[in-house]
C-alpha positions as CSV (number, residue, x, y, z in Angstrom):
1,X,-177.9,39.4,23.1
2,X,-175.9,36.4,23.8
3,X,-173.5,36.5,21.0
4,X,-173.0,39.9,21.9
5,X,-171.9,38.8,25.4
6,X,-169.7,36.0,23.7
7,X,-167.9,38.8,21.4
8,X,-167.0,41.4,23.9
9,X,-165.5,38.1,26.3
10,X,-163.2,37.1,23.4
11,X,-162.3,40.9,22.3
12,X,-161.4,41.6,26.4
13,X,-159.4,38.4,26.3
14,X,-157.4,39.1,23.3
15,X,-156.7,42.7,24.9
16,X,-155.3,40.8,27.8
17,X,-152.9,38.8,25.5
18,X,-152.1,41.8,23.0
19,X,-151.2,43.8,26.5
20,X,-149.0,40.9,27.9
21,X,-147.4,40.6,24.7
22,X,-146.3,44.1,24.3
23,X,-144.8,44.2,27.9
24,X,-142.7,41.3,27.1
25,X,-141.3,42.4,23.9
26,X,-140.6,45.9,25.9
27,X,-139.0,44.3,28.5
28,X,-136.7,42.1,26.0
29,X,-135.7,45.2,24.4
30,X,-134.5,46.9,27.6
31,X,-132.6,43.8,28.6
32,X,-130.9,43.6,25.0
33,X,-130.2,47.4,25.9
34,X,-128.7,46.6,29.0
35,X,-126.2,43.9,27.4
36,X,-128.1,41.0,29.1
37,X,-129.2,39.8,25.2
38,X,-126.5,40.4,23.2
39,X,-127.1,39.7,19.3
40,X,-124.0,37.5,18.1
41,X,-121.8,40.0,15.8
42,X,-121.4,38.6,11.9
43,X,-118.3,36.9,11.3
44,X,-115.9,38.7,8.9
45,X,-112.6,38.3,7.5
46,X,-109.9,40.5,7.1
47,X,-106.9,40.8,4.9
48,X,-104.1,42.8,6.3
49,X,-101.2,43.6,3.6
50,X,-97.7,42.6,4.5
51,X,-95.4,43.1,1.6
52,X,-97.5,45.9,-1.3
53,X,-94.8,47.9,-2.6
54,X,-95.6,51.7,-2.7
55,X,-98.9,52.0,-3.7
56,X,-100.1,49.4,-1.1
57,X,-98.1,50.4,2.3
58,X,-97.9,47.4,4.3
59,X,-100.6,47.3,7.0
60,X,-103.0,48.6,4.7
61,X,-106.8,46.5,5.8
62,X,-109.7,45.2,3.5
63,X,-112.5,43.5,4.8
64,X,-114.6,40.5,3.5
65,X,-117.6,41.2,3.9
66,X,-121.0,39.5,2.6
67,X,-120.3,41.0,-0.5
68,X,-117.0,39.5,-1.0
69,X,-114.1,41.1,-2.3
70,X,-113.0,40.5,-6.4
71,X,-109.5,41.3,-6.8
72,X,-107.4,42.1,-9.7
73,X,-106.1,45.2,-12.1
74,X,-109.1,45.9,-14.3
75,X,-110.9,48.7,-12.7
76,X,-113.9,46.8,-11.6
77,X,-112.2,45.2,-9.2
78,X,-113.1,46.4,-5.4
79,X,-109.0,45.7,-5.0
80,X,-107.6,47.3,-7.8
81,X,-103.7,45.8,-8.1
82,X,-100.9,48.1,-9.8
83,X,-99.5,44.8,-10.7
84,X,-98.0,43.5,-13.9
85,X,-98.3,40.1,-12.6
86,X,-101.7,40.3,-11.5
87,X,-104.4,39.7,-14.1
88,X,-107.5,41.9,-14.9
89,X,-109.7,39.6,-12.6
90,X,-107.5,37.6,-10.5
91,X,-109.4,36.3,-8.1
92,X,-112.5,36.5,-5.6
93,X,-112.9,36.3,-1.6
94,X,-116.3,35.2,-0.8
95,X,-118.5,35.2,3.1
96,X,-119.9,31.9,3.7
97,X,-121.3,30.8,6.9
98,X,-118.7,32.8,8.5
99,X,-115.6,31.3,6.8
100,X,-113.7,33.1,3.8
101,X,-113.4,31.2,0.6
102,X,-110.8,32.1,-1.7
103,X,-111.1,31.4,-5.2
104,X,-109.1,32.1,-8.4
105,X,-110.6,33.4,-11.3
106,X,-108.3,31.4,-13.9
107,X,-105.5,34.6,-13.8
108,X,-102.6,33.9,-15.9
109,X,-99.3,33.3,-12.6
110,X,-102.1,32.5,-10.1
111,X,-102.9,32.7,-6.5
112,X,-100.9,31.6,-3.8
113,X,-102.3,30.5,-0.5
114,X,-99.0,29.3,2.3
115,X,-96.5,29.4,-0.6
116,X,-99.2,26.9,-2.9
117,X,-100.7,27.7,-6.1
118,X,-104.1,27.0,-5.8
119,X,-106.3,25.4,-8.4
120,X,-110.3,25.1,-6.4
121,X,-111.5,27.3,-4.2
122,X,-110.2,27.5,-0.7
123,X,-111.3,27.9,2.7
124,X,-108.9,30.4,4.4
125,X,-108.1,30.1,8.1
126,X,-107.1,32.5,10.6
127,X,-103.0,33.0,9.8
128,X,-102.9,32.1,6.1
129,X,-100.9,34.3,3.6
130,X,-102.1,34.9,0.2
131,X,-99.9,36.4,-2.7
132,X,-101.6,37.8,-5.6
133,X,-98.5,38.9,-7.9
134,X,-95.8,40.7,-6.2
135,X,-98.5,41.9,-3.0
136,X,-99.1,39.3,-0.1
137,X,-101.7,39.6,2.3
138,X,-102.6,37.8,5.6
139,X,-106.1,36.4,6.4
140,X,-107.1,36.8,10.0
141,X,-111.0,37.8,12.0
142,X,-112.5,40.9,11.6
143,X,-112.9,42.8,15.0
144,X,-115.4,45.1,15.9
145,X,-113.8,48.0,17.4
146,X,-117.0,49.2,18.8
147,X,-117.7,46.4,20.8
148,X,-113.6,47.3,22.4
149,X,-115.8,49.5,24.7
């Protein structure tokens, strides 16, 4: 009869704590609702086209995601180039710890960071102009245009 007594105490006690816990997590979510806890948005780069030619009008935006962004003419490629001077897999824009690393996939007239051919892989900063062939983009930070509210 005891034991009895001994099990019903614990299972009314771990009611208590399995209540209390749900309250809390119900009133975290309404204050993350409210904008009081505000999840940090995911750092992403952006490359904005400045000089493209016809088939890339200048302005034109990728992003660089987590995925990453390979660039070249083969169609493969999630940036296809119409560019003689660009080769079938030029190069490859990677998302790491919220910085953008460029790197050059061994293409034949290479890739340019700030008017430098690069040789390793690079971290890109906010500002930087890349040239791929004849197209140059600038590197800048991704903005969430929902959170413009």
């Amino acid at each position: 009869m005891q034991v009895f007594l001994v099990i019903g105490r614990l299972l009314f006690v771990g009611l208590i704590y399995l209540f209390l816990f749900r309250v809390l997590t119900a009133l975290l979510a309404d204050l993350q609702v409210k904008g009081f806890f505000k999840r940090p948005d995911k750092e992403y780069g952006k490359l904005e086209v400045l000089s493209g030619g016809s088939l890339f009008p200048k302005g034109r935006i990728f992003k660089v995601d987590s995925k990453g962004i390979r660039v070249g003419r083969g169609k493969n490629n999630d940036i296809i180039l119409p560019d003689h001077f660009a080769s079938m897999d030029h190069a490859i824009f990677r998302q790491s710890n919220g910085t953008t690393i460029l790197e050059d996939l061994g293409s034949t007239n290479g890739t340019w960071v700030n008017g430098e051919r690069i040789s390793s892989p690079v971290q890109l900063v906010i500002g930087d102009y890349v040239k791929i062939g004849s197209i140059t983009f600038q590197y800048s930070r991704w903005q969430n245009e929902s959170s413009k509210l």
